[in-house]
TIVO-2410 file (N, C-alpha, C; in nm, 3 decimals):
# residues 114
REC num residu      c1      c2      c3 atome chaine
REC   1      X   1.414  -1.058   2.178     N      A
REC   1      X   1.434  -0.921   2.131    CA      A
REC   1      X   1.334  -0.885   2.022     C      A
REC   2      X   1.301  -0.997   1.946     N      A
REC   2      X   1.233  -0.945   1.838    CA      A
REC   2      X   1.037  -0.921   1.889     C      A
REC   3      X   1.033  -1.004   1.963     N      A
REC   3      X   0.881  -0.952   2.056    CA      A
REC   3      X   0.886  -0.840   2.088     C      A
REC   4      X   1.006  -0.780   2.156     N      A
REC   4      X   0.980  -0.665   2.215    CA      A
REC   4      X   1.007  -0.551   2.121     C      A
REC   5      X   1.073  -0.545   2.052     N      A
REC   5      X   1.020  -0.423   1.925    CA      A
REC   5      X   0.909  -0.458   1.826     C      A
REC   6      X   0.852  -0.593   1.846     N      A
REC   6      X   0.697  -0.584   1.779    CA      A
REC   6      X   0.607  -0.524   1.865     C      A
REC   7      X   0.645  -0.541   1.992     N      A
REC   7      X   0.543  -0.463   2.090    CA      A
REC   7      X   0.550  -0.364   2.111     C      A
REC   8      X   0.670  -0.259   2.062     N      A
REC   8      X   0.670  -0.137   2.034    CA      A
REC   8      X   0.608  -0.100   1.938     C      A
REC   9      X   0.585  -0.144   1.835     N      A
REC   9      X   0.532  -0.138   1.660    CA      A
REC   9      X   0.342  -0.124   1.763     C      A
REC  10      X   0.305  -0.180   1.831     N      A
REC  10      X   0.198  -0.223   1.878    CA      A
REC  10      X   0.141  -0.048   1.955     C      A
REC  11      X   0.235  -0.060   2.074     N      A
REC  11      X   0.198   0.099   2.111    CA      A
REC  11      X   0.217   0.207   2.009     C      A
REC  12      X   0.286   0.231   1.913     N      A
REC  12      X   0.265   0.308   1.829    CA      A
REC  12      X   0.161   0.306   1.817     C      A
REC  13      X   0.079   0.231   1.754     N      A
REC  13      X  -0.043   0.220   1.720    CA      A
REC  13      X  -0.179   0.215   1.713     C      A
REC  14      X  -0.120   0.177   1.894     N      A
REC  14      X  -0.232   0.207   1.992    CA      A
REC  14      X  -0.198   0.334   2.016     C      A
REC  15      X  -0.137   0.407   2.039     N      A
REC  15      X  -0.133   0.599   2.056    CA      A
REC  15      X  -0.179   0.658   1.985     C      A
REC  16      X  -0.119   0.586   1.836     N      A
REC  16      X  -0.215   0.691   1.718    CA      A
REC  16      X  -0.356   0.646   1.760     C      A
REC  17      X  -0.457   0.534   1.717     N      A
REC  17      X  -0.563   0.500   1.753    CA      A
REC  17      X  -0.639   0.626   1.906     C      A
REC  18      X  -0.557   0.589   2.009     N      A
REC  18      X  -0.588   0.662   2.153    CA      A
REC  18      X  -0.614   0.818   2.116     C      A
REC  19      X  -0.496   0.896   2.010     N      A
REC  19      X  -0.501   1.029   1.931    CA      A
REC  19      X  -0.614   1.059   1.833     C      A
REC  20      X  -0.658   0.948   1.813     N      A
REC  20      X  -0.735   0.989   1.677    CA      A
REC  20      X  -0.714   0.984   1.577     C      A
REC  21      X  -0.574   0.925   1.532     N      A
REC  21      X  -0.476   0.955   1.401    CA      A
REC  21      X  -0.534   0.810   1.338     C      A
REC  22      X  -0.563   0.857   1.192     N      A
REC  22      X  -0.572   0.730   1.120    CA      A
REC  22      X  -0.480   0.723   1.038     C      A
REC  23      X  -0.486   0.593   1.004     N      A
REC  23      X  -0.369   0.571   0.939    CA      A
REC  23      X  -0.422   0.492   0.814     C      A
REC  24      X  -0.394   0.541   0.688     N      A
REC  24      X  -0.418   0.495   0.559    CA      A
REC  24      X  -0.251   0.387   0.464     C      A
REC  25      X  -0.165   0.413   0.566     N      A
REC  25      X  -0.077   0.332   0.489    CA      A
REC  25      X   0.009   0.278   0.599     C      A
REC  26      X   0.074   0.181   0.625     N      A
REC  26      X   0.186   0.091   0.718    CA      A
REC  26      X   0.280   0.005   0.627     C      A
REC  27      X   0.388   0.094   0.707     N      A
REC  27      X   0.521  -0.046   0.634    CA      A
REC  27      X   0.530  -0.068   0.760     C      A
REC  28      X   0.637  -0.224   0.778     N      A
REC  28      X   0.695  -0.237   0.853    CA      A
REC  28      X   0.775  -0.398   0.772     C      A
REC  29      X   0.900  -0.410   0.937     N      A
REC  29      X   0.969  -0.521   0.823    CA      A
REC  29      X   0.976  -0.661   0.956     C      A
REC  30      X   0.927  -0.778   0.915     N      A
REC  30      X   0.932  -0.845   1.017    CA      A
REC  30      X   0.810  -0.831   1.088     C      A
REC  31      X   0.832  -0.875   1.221     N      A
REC  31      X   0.748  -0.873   1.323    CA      A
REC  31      X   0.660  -0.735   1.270     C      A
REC  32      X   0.737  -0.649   1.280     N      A
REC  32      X   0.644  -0.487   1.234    CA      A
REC  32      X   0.505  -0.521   1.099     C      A
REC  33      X   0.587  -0.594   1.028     N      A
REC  33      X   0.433  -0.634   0.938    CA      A
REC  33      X   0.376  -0.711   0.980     C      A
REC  34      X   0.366  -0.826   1.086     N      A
REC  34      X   0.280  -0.903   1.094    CA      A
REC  34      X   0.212  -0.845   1.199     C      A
REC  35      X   0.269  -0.709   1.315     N      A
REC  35      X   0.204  -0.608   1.369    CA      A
REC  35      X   0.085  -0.494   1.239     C      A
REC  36      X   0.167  -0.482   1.181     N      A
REC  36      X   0.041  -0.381   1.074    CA      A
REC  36      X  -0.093  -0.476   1.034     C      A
REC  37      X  -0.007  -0.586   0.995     N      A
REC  37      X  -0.174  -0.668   0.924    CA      A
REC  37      X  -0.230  -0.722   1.048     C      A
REC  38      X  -0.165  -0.702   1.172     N      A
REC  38      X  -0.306  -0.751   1.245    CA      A
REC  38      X  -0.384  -0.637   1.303     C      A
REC  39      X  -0.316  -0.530   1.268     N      A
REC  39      X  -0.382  -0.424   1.267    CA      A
REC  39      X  -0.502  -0.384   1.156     C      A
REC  40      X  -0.485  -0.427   1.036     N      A
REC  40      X  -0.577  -0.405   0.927    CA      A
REC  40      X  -0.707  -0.512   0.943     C      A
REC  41      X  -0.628  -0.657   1.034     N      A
REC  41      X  -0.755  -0.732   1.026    CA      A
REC  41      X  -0.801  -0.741   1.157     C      A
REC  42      X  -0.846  -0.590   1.228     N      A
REC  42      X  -0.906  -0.537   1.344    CA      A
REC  42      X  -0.844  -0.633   1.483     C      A
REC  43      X  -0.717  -0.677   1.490     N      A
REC  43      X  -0.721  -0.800   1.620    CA      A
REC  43      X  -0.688  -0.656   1.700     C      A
REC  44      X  -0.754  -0.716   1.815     N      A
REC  44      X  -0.731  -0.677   1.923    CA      A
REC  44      X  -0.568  -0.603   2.000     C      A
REC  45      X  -0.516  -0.465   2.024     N      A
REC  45      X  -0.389  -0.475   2.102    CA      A
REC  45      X  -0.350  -0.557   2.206     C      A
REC  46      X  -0.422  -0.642   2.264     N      A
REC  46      X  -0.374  -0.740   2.370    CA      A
REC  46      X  -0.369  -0.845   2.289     C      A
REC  47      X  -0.453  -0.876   2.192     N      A
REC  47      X  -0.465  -1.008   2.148    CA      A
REC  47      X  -0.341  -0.991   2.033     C      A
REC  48      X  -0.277  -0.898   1.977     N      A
REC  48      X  -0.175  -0.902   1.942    CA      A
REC  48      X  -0.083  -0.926   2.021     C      A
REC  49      X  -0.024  -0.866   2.085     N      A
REC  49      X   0.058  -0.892   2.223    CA      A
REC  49      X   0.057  -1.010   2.257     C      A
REC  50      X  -0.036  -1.092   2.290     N      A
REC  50      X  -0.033  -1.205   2.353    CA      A
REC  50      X  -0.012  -1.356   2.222     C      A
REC  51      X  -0.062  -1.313   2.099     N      A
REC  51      X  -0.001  -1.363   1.990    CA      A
REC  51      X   0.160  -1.350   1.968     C      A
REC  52      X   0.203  -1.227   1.987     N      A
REC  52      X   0.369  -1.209   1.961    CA      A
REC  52      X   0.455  -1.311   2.065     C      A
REC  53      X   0.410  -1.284   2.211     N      A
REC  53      X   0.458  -1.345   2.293    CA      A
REC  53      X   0.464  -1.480   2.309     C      A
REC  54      X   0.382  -1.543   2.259     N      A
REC  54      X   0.365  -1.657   2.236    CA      A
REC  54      X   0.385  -1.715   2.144     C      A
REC  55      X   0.436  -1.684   2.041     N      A
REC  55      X   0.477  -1.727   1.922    CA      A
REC  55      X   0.613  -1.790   1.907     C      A
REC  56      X   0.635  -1.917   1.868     N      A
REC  56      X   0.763  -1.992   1.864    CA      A
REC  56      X   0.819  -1.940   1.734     C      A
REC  57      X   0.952  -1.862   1.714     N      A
REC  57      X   0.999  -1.782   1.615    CA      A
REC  57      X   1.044  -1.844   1.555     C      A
REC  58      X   1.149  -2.021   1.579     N      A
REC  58      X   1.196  -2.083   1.545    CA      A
REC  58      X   1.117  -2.216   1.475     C      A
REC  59      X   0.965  -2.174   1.478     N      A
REC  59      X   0.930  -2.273   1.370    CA      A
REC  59      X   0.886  -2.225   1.241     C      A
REC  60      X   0.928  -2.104   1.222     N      A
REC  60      X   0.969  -2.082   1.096    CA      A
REC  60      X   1.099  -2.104   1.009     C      A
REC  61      X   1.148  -2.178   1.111     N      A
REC  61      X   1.289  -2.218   1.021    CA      A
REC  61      X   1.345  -2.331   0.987     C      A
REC  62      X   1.351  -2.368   0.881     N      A
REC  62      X   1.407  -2.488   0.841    CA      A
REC  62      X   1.525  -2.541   0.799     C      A
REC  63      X   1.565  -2.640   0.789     N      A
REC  63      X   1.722  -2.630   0.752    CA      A
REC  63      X   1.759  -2.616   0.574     C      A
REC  64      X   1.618  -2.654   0.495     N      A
REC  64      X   1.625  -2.612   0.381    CA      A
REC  64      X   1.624  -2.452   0.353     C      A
REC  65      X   1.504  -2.359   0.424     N      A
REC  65      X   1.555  -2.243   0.414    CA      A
REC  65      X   1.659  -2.206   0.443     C      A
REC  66      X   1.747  -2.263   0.533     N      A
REC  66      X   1.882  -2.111   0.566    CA      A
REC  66      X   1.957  -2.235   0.460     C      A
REC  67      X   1.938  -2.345   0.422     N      A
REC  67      X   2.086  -2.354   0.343    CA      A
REC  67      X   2.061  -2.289   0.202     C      A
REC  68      X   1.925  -2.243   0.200     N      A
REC  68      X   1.906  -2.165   0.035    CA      A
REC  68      X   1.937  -1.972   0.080     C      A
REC  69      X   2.008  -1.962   0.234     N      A
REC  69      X   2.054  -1.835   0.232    CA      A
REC  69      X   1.898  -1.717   0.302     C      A
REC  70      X   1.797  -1.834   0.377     N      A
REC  70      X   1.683  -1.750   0.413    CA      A
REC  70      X   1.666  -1.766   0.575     C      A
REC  71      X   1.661  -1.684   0.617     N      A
REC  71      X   1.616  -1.668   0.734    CA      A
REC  71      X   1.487  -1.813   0.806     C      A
REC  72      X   1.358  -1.756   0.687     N      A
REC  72      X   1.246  -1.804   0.724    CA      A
REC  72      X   1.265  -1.890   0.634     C      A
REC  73      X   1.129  -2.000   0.620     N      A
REC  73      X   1.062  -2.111   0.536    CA      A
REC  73      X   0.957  -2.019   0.495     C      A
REC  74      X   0.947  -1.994   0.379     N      A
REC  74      X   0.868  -1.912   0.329    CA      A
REC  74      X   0.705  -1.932   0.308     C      A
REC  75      X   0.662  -2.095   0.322     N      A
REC  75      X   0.549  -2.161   0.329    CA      A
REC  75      X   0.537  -2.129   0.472     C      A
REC  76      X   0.621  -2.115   0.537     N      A
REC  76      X   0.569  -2.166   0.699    CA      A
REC  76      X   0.507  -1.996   0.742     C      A
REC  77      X   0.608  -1.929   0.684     N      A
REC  77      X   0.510  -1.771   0.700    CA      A
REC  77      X   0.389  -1.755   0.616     C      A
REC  78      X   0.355  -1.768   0.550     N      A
REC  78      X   0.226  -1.796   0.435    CA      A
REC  78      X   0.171  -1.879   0.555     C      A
REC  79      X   0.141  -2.022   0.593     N      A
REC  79      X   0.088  -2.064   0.676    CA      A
REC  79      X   0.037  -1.940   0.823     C      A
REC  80      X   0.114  -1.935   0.867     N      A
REC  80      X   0.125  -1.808   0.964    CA      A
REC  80      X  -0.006  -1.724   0.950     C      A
REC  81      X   0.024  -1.640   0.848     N      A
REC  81      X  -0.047  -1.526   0.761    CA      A
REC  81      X  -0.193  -1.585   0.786     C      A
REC  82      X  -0.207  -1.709   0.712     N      A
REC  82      X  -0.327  -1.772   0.683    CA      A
REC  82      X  -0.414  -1.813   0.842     C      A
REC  83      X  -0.316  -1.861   0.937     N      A
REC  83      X  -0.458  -1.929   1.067    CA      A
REC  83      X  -0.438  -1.782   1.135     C      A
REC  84      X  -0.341  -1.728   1.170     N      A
REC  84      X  -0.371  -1.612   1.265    CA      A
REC  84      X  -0.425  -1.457   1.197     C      A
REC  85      X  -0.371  -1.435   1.069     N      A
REC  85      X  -0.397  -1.292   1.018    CA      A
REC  85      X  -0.534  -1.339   0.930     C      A
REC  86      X  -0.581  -1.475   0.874     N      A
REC  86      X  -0.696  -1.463   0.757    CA      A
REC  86      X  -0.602  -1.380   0.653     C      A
REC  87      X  -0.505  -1.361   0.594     N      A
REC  87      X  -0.463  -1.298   0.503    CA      A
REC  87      X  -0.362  -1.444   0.426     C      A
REC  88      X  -0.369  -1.384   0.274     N      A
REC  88      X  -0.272  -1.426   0.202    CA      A
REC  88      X  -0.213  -1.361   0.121     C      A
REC  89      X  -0.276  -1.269   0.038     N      A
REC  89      X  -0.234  -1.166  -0.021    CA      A
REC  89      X  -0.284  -1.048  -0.010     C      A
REC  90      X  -0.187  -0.946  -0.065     N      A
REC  90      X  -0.217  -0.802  -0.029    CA      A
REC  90      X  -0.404  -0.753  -0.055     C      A
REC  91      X  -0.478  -0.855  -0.144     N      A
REC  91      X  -0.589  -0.825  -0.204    CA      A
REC  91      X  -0.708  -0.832  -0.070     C      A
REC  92      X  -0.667  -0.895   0.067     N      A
REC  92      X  -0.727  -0.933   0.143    CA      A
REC  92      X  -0.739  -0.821   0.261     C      A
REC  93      X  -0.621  -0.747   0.206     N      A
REC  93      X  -0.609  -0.605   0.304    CA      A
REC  93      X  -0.698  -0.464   0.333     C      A
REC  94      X  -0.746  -0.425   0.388     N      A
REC  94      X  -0.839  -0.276   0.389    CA      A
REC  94      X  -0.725  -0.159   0.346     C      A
REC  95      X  -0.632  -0.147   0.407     N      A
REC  95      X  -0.565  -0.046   0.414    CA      A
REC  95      X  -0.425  -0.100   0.351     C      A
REC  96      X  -0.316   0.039   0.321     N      A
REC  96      X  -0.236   0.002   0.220    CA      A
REC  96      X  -0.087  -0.040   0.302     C      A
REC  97      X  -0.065  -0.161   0.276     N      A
REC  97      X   0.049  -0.208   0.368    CA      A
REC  97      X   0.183  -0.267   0.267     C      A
REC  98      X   0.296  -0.217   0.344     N      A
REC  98      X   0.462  -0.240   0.265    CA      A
REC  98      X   0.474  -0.310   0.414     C      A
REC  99      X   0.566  -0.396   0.296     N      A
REC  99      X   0.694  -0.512   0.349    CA      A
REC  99      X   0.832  -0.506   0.347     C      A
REC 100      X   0.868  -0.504   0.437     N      A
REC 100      X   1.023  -0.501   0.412    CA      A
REC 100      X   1.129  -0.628   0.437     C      A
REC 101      X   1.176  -0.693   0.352     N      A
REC 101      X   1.251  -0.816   0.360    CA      A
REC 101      X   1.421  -0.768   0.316     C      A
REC 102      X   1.476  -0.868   0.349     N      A
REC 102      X   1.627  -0.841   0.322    CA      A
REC 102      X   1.641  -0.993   0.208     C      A
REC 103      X   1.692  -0.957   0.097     N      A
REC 103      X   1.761  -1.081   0.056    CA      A
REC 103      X   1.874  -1.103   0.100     C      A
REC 104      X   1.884  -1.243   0.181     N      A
REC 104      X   2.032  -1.268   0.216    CA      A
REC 104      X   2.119  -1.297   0.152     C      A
REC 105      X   2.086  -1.365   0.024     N      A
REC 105      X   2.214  -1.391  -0.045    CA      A
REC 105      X   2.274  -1.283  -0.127     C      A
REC 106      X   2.209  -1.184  -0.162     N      A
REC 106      X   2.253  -1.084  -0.236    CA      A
REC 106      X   2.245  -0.924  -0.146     C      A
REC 107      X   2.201  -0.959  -0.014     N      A
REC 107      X   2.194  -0.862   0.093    CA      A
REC 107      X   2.157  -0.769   0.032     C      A
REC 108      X   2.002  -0.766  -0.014     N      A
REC 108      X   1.927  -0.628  -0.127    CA      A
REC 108      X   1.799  -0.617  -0.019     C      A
REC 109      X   1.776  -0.500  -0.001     N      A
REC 109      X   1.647  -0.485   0.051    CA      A
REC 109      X   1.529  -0.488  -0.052     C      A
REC 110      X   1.419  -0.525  -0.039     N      A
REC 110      X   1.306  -0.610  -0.105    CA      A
REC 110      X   1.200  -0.478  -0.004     C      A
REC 111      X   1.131  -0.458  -0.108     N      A
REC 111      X   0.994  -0.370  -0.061    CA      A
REC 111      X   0.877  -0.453  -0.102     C      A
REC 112      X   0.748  -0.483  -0.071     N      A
REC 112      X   0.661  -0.548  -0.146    CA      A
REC 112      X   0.476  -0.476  -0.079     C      A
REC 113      X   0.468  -0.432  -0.189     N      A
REC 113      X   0.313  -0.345  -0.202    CA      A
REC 113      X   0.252  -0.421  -0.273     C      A
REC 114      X   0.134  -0.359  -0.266     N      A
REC 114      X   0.002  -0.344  -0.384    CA      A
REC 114      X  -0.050  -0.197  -0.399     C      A
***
């Protein structure tokens, strides 16, 4: 399920692009950001696609993260970021991109810019 609304995040994007519409800012939360930044670091719409699809979701998870109340392993997405996006921090970005995370233990939504 979660591929297939990143691959919606994807045609968005490719429509605006197909329109002409640029886009100077992207949130998204999840899959949707790791759709925006591979949008900022020019990959390809298929080669996104075929990255999402192929991506094992469950090796981001460890049994130390969810017993500290997290979804992900927070190194293992940083890893992520680093071989497929070339990104680590927001400083590496062209264009202006938000994050959206949930804290689980205190169930607070988390925004994160530059």
């Amino acid at each position: 399920m979660e591929v297939l609304r990143a691959v919606y995040h994807v045609g968005v994007l490719k429509a605006l692009h197909e329109d002409e519409i640029t886009t100077h800012n992207i949130v998204g939360s999840s899959t949707g950001a790791a759709v925006a930044i591979s949008k900022d670091k020019d990959k390809d719409y298929e080669e996104i696609i075929d990255f999402l699809k192929s991506f094992n979701y469950h090796k981001l998870w460890s049994l130390e993260s969810i017993a500290k109340g997290n979804i992900a392993d927070t190194q293992k997405v940083i890893n992520v970021g680093r071989d497929f996006f070339g990104v680590i921090t927001f400083s590496h970005l062209k264009i202006s991109i938000g994050i959206q995370a949930t804290n689980m233990n205190v169930l607070e939504s988390l925004i994160f810019y530059e």
